[in-house]
C-alpha positions as CSV (number, residue, x, y, z in Angstrom):
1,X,0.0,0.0,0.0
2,X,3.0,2.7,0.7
3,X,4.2,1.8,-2.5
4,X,0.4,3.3,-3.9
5,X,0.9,6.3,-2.5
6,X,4.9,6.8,-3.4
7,X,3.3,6.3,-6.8
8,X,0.7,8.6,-6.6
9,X,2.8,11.1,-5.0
10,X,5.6,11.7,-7.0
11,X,2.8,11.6,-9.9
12,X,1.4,14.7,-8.8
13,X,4.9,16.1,-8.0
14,X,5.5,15.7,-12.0
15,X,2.9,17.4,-12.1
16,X,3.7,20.3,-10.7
17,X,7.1,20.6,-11.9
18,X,5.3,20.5,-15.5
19,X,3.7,23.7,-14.6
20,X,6.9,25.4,-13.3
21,X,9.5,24.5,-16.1
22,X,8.8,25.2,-19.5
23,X,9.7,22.7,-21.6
24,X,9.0,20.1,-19.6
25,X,5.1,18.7,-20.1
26,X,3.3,16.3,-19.0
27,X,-0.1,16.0,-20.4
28,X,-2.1,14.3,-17.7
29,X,-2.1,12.5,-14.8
30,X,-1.9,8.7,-16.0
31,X,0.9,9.9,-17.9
32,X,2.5,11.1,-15.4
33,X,2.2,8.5,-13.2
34,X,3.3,5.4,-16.5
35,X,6.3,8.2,-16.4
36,X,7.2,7.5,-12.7
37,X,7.2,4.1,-13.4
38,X,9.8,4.4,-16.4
39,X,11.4,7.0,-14.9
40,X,12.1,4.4,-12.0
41,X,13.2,1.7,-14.3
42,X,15.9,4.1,-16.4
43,X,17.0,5.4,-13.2
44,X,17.7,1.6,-11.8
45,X,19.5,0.5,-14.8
46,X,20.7,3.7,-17.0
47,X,20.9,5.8,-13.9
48,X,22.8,3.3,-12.0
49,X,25.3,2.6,-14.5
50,X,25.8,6.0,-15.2
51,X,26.4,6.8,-11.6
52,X,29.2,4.0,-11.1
53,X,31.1,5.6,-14.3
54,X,30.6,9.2,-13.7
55,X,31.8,8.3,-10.0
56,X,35.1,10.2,-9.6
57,X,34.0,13.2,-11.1
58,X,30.7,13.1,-8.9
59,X,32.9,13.2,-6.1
60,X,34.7,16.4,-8.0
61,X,32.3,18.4,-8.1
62,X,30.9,17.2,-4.4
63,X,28.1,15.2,-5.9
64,X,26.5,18.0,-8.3
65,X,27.3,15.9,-11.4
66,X,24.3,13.5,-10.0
67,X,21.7,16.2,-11.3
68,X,23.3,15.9,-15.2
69,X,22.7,12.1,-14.6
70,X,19.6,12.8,-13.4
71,X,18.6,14.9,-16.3
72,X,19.9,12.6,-18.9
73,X,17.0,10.1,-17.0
74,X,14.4,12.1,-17.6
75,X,15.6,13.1,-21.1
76,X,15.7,9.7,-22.1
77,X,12.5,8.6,-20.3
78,X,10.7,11.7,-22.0
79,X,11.5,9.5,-25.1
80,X,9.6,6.6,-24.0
81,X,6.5,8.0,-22.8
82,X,3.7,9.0,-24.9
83,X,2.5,12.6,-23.3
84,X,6.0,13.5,-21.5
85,X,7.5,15.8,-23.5
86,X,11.2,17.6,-22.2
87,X,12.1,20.0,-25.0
88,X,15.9,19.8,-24.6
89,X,18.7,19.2,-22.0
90,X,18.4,22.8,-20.3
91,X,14.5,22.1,-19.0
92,X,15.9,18.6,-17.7
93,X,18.3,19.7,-15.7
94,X,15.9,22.6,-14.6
95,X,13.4,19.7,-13.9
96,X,15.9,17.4,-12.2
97,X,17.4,20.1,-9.7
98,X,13.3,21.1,-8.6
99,X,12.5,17.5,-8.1
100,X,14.9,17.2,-6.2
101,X,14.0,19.4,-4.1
102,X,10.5,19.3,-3.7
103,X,11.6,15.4,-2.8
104,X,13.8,17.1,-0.3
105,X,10.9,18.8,0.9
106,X,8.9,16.3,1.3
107,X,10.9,14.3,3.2
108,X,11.8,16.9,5.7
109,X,7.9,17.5,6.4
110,X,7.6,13.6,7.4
111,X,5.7,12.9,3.5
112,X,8.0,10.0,2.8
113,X,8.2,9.0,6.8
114,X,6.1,5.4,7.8
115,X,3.6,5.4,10.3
């Protein structure tokens, strides 16, 4: 059941990023939440392997590098998704860094926290 309302949650956070960041658009909420999902599974495997490689130069730059990776996720996932649409790198990154931090957010206020 937590899993349900991760889902749901960082759906509607999508969401609102959509509305934020030009460039990035999501036209709906079930597409929003089949992009969590792919999103999820690039970051797992792309993400992942992406993260070993780039590690040295993540710790370089005292782990900002993590947000390009993370843009390249949802770049790529764009691409797979029909109704997620990230016109170019900049919005991405732009997208990636307020995720991010609305996540961040979220966690601090006890969102992500069990019962």
């Amino acid at each position: 059941m937590r899993w349900l309302l991760h889902w749901i949650v960082n759906a509607v956070v999508l969401l609102v990023v959509s509305h934020f960041v030009s460039g990035f658009q999501i036209s709906g909420l079930l597409s929003a939440m089949f992009a969590v999902v792919i999103i999820g599974f690039v970051n797992a495997t792309l993400g992942l392997l992406l993260k070993v490689a780039t590690f040295p130069l993540s710790i370089l730059t005292l782990g900002l590098f993590v947000f390009i990776i993370d843009a390249i996720v949802l770049w790529f996932s764009s691409k797979l998704v029909p109704g997620f649409h990230v016109n170019g790198f900049t919005p991405a990154l732009i997208a990636a860094f307020v995720l991010a931090l609305i996540q961040m957010l979220l966690g601090f206020f006890g969102v992500d926290k069990e019962a």
